[in-house]
N, C-alpha and C positions, 0 to 999 in steps of 0.2 A: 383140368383144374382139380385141386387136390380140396377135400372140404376137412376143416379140423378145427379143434379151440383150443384156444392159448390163453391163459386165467382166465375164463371166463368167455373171453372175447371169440367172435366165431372168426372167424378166417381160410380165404380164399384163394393159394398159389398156386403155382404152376408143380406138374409135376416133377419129378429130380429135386426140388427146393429141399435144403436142409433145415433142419428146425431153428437152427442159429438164424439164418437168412429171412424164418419167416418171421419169427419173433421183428428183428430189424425194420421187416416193411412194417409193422402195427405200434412203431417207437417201441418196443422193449430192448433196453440193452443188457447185453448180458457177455459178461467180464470174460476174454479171452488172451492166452499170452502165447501158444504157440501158433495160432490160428494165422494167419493173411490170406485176404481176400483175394482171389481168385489164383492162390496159387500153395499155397498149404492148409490142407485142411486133415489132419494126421490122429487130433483128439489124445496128442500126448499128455499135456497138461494137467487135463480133466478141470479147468477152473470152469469151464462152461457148463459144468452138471447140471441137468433139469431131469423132472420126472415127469414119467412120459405113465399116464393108466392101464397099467394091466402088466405091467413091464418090473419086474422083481428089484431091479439096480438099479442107480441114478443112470443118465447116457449123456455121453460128450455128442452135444447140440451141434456140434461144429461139421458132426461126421454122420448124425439121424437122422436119414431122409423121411420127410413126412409119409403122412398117410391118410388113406380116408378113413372120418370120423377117431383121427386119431385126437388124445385128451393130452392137452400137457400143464404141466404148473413150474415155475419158473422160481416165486417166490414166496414157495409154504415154507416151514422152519424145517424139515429136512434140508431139501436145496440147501438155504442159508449157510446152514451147519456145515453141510460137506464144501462146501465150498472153501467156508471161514478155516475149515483142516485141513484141506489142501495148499492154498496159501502158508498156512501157519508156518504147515513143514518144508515150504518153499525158503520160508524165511528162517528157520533155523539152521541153515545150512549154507544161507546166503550172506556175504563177508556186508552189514548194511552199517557202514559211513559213510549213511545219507547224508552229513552237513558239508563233508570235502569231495563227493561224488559230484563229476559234472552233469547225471543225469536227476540231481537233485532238483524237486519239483518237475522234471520231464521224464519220470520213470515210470513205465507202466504195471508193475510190482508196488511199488510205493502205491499208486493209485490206488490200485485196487486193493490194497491193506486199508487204505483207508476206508474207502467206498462202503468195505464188510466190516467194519468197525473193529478192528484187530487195533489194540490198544496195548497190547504187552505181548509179549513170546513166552509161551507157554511152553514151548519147547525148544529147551538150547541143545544145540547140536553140533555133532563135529561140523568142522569148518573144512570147505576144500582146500587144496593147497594152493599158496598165491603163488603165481608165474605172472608175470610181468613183462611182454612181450614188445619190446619197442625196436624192432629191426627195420621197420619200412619209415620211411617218410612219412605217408601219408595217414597210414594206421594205427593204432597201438589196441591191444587186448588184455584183458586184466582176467585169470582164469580162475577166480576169488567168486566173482561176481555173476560167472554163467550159470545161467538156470536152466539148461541143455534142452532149451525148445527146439531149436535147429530149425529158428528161419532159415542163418545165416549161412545154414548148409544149404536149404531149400535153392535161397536164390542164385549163391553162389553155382550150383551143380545145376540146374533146372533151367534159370532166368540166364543166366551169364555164361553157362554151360562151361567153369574154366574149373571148378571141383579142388580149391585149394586147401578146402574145411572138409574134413569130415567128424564125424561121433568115433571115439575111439574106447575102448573100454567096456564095462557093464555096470549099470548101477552108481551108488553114491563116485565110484572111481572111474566116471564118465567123463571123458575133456571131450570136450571140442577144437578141434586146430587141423593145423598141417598133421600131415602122416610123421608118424612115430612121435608126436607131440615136438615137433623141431617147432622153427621159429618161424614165420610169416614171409620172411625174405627166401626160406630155402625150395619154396615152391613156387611156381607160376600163379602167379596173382596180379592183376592189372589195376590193383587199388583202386576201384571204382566206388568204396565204399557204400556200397547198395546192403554190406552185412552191416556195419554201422547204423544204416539208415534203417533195417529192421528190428535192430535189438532192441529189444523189449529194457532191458536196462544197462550196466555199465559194464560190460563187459568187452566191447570192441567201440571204439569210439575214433574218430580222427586225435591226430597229434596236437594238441593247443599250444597256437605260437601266439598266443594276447601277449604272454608277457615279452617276446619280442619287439612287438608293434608297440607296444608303452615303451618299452626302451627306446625305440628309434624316436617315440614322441618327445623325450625327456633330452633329446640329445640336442644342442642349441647349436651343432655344427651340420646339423643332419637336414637338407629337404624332405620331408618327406611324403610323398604324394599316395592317393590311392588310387582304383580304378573298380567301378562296380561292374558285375557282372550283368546282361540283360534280365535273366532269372529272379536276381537278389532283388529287384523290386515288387515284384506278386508273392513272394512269399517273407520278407524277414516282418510285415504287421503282424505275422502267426508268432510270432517269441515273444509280443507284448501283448495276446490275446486278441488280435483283431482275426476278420473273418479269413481264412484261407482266399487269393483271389484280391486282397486288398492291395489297388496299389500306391506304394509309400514312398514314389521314388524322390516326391520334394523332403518330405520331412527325412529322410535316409541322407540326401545331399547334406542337409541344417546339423543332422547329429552327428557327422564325420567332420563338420567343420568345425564343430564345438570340442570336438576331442583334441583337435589341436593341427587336423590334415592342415600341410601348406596350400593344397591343390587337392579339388575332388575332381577325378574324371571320370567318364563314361566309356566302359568296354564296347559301347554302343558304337562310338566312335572309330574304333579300332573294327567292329564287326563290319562294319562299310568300306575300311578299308581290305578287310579281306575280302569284298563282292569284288573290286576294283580289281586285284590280284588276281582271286583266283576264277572271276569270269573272263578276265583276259585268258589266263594261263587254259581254259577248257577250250575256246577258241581258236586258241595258237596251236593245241592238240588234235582239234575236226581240222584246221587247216590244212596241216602237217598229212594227215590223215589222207583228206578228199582229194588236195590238189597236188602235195609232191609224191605222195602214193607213198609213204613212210612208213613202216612199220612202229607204231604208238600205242601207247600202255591206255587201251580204254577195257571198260570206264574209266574216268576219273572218280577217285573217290574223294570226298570231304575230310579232311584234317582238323577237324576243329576240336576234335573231342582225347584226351589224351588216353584216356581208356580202353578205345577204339586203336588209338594207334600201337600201343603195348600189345593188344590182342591180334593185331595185324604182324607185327614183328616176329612174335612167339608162336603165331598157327599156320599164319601165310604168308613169310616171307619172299616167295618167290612170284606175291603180286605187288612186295613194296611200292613197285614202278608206277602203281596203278592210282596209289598216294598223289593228293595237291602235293607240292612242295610249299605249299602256304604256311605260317610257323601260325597257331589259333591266336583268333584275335588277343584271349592276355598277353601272349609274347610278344604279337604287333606291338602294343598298347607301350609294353616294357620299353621294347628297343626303340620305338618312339619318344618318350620320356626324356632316355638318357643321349638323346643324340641332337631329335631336330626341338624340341624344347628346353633341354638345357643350354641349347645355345641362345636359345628364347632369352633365356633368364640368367645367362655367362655365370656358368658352372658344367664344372666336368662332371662325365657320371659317375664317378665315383663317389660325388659330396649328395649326391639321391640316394634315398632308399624307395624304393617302390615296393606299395604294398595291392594285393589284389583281394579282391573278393568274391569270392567262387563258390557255385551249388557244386562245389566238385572236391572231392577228397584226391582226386590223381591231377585235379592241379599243383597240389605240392610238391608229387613229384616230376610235374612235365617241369616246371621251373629251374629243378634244380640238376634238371638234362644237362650234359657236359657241351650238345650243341646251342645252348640257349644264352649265346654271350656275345650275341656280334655287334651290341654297345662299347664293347673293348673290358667289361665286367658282366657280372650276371644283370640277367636284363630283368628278373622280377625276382626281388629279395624274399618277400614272404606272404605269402598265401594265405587267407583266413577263409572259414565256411560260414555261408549264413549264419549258423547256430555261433560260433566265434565271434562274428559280429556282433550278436542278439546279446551275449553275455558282453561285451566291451562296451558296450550303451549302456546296459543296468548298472556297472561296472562303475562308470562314469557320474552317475547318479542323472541321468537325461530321462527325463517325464517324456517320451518318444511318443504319444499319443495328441502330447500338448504342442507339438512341434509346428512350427509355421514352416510351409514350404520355401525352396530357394534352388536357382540353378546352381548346375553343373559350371566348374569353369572351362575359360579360352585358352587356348585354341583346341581342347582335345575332349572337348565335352558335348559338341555340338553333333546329332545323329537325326537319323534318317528311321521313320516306322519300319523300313526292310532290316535294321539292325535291332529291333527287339526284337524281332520276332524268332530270331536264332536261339532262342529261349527254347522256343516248342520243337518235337520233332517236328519233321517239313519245313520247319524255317527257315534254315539255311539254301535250301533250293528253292523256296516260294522267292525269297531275298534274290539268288546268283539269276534265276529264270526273269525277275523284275529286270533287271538291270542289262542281262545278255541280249534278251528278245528285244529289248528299246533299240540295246546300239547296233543289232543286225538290221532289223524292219525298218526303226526310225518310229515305231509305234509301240502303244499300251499293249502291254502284256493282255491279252482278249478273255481275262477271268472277271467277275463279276466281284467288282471292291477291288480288284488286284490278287483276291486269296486264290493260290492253285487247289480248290480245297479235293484233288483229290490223293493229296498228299498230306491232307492234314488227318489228325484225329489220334486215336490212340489205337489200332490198327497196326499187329506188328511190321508188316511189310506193306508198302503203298506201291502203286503205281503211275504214270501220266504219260503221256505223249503229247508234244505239239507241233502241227506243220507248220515248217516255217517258209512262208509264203510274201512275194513283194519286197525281195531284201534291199539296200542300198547297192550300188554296187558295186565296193570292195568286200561287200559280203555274197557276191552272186553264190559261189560255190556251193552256200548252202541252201538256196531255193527251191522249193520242193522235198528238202529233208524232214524227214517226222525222227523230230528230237525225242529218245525215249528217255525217261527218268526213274531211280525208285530211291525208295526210303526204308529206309527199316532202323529201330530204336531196342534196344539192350542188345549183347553181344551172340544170344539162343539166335535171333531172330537173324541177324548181321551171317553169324556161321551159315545158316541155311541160306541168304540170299549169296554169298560169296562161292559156296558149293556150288551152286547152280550156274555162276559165271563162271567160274574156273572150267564145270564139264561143258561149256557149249550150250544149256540147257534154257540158256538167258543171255539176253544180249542188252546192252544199256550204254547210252551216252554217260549218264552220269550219273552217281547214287550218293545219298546221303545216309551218313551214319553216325547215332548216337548211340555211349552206353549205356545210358539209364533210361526206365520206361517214362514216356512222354518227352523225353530229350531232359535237358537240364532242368527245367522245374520239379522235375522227379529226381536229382542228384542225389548224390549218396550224402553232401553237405547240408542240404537243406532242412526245415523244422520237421520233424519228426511227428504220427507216422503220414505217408503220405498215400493215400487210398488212392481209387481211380476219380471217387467225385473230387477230391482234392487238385487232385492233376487238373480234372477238369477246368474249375473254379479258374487254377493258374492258366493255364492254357487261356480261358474267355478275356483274363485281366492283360495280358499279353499282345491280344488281338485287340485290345480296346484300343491299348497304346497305342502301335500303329495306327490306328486309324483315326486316332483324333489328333496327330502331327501333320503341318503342313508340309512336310517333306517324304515320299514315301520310299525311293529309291538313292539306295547309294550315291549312285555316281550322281545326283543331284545335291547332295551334300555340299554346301559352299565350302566347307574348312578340309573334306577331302581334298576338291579341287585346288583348294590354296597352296595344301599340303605338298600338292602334287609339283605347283608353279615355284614355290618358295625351296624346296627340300626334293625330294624324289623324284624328279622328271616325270617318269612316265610309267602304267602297270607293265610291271617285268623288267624297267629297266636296270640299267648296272646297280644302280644305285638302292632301289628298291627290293631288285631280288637280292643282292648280299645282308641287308639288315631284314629282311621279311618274308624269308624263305628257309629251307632246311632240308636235311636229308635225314632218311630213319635207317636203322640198321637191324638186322635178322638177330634176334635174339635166341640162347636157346632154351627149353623149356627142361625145368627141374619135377 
């Protein structure tokens, strides 16, 4: 342990702690904008100055490992000063039309102007040049607005290992983007919006389609229904100041119906129809496997994430095979909608609009896939992100705090605790392992509450194994097989688990994979920024869900099962697999 004083205060950390860190554990905060925790700590900025005794220059707190009987002050009027001038000059250079900026009041620039009391600009200064980059679906960057902290390289190159940003230039003529400053579509980028979710302020943002979804509200010829994400309920209380972790899913049902939705459902719904799918379809594959000796594309890997499947297309297409053919539950949800509920309600799909809402920025573009129409139209219209959401309520003028709860509607609202928890990493296989291990044994999954927790957490790569012992016996074949599983969440982690089964070096029944860290509650859509405690928070609110519903597994789902009797026959069948299945194709990389 490291002994030192921080104003005043004595203080006790571990060795390696940096002074930013330590401050943090004794509540002092102190104002950072290139900084992310646990994963750049570079000290470009310099907004974090503190003075350390005995030490000539301010230092970036972010990058000064402590020391013994080291002396720091945080907030004598140097600090202040230099702080308040580094900002300043941040802001003279920076394009600020805070009142039409969507990152207005959610900028952490703006914050911190405020916080140091910077009340005028003292210094007007050339202005970068605006580039206006709206080539992707799911992204758009405004090059006005970047203050060249290079999260969005961090994560992009580091976290997602796909490198489609980098710094180009020197100095005030410093871009950030694609190579030779091209446009966001001419390079390999999986729109995972993990850069979005770190910018500090507006300079890369998701595409805002509000004023779509008011249109489709406005149209008195239009259904228009939505579908929430499992996610969107532990995190959209954060856009009206509630705690990270809060969850909102009644009053979120109340302020979608007030905006005018015909029909709120739950992606929940559609998550349980993808256990049904695609734990049949991993079963059909160990069949295939064990008993007719078939050569089969294992693992199987999980489709649910479309970030995931872009970066399968573009690095490893010659494991496509290895792909669920499952289309992710928003698609279920969609071609559901327009088929076996519009006949609910005697309308073709084409007089629906379906709207989603997604922690996910590359929802936008899984939707607007040329394979995502086997309604006989597009099977999901338009995509919004938490944060789209969060402004469509204020929007509306709805006091979202003062909301009384209200369900989901029938027949596509109705879910099972195995389909929230596809929220978290591990979920999606805590969820397929519920429901697989029943219908082989005819028993509980043998985990304590149901959680496989050792697949949960925030942990980049997870593992598990389970014997499957006592099976029924149309499942003999697999008695005495120890099922192996693994997980791993953003596309760094994903690359390395996928190398290792490509050489031989791993072997796995089946793996789960999300792009963003902690699965979807860390989306690239979600309220901004999202730490690891914040993950956490969502992650605990998640687990709560499930477990305080009386339904925990899928296939026990009454309205799947209905689903199945009324409309789709059976998982995998003809009927099923053509509106709720897909194929991906090798893309190639720019």
């Amino acid at each position: 342990m490291i002994n030192l004083t921080i104003d005043n205060n004595a203080v006790s950390v571990e060795e390696g702690t940096t002074v930013l860190e330590a401050c943090k554990q004794i509540g002092i905060s102190i104002p950072t904008l290139c900084y992310l925790e646990k994963v750049q700590a570079i000290g470009a900025c310099r907004v974090c100055l503190v003075e350390v005794e005995g030490v000539k220059d301010l230092v970036a707190s972010c990058v000064m490992p402590v020391s013994e009987k080291m002396v720091v002050r945080t907030n004598n009027r140097r600090v202040r000063e230099a702080r308040k001038l580094v900002v300043e000059l941040l802001l003279s250079e920076h394009e600020g039309d805070c009142q039409t900026c969507d990152r207005n009041e959610d900028c952490e620039l703006q914050s911190i102007a405020h916080d140091l009391g910077i009340r005028k600009l003292r210094y007007p200064g050339e202005k970068a040049a605006r580039y206006q980059d709206e080539s992707t679906i799911g992204l758009v960057r405004n090059s006005e607005k970047c203050i060249s902290c290079r999260r969005c390289v961090t994560v992009c190159t580091q976290m997602q290992t796909i490198s489609a940003l980098f710094p180009q230039g020197r100095g005030f003529k410093t871009i950030i983007g694609p190579a030779f400053a091209n446009n966001l579509d001419t390079v390999t980028c999986v729109q995972c919006g993990q850069c979005a979710a770190v910018c500090p302020v507006g300079a890369i943002s998701e595409r805002d389609q509000t004023d779509e979804v008011w249109a489709a509200l406005d149209d008195p010829d239009k259904v228009v229904v939505v579908q929430t994400a499992p996610a969107i309920r532990a995190a959209l209380g954060e856009c009206f100041g509630m705690e990270p972790g809060t969850l909102v899913t009644g009053k979120m049902t109340t302020a979608l119906r007030r905006m005018g939705f015909d029909a709120v459902f739950d992606t929940d719904f559609s998550a349980d129809l993808t256990i049904m799918e695609e734990g049949t379809e991993l079963l059909t594959r160990l069949k295939r496997a064990l008993v007719d000796k078939e050569q089969v594309a294992l693992p199987m890997f999980t489709s649910c994430s479309p970030g995931w499947i872009l970066f399968m297309e573009y690095y490893f297409p010659d494991m496509l095979e290895n792909l669920s053919t499952c289309k992710s539950p928003q698609q279920m949800m969609g071609t559901m909608v327009k088929t076996y509920y519009a006949r609910k309600i005697g309308k073709k799909p084409e007089d629906i609009c379906m709207v989603s809402v997604m922690p996910c920025t590359a929802k936008k573009y899984e939707a607007a896939r040329a394979e995502m129409n086997d309604s006989g139209v597009q099977d999901v219209d338009i995509v919004l992100t938490t944060r789209e959401l969060g402004r469509m309520i204020s929007q509306a003028g709805i006091d979202f705090a003062a909301l009384e709860d209200s369900e989901m509607d029938a027949p596509l609202g109705l879910s099972s605790g195995a389909a929230d928890i596809f929220a978290n990493t591990g979920g999606v296989m805590e969820a397929a392992l519920r429901t697989a291990y029943e219908l082989v044994t005819g028993r509980t999954l043998p985990f304590e509450n149901l959680h496989v927790t050792p697949v949960a957490g925030l942990e980049g790569i997870k593992e598990a194994s389970i014997l499957i012992e006592g099976t029924l016996p149309e499942w003999s074949f697999l008695e005495g097989i120890t099922v192996k599983v693994a997980v791993a969440h953003t596309l760094g982690n994903a690359r390395k688990l996928v190398e290792k089964i490509r050489s031989g070096e791993a072997e796995y029944h089946f793996v789960e994979v999300m792009t963003c860290p902690g699965g979807c509650i860390g989306g690239g859509g979600q309220p901004r920024i999202t730490t690891d405690a914040v993950r956490e928070a969502r992650i605990a609110a998640i687990y709560a869900e499930d477990e305080g519903k009386p339904i925990r597994k899928s296939h026990e789902n009454p309205d799947i099962i209905k689903a199945y009797e009324e409309f789709l026959g059976e998982p995998l069948g003809h009927l099923s697999h053509k509106l709720l299945h897909t194929n991906y194709f090798k893309k190639e990389r720019v």
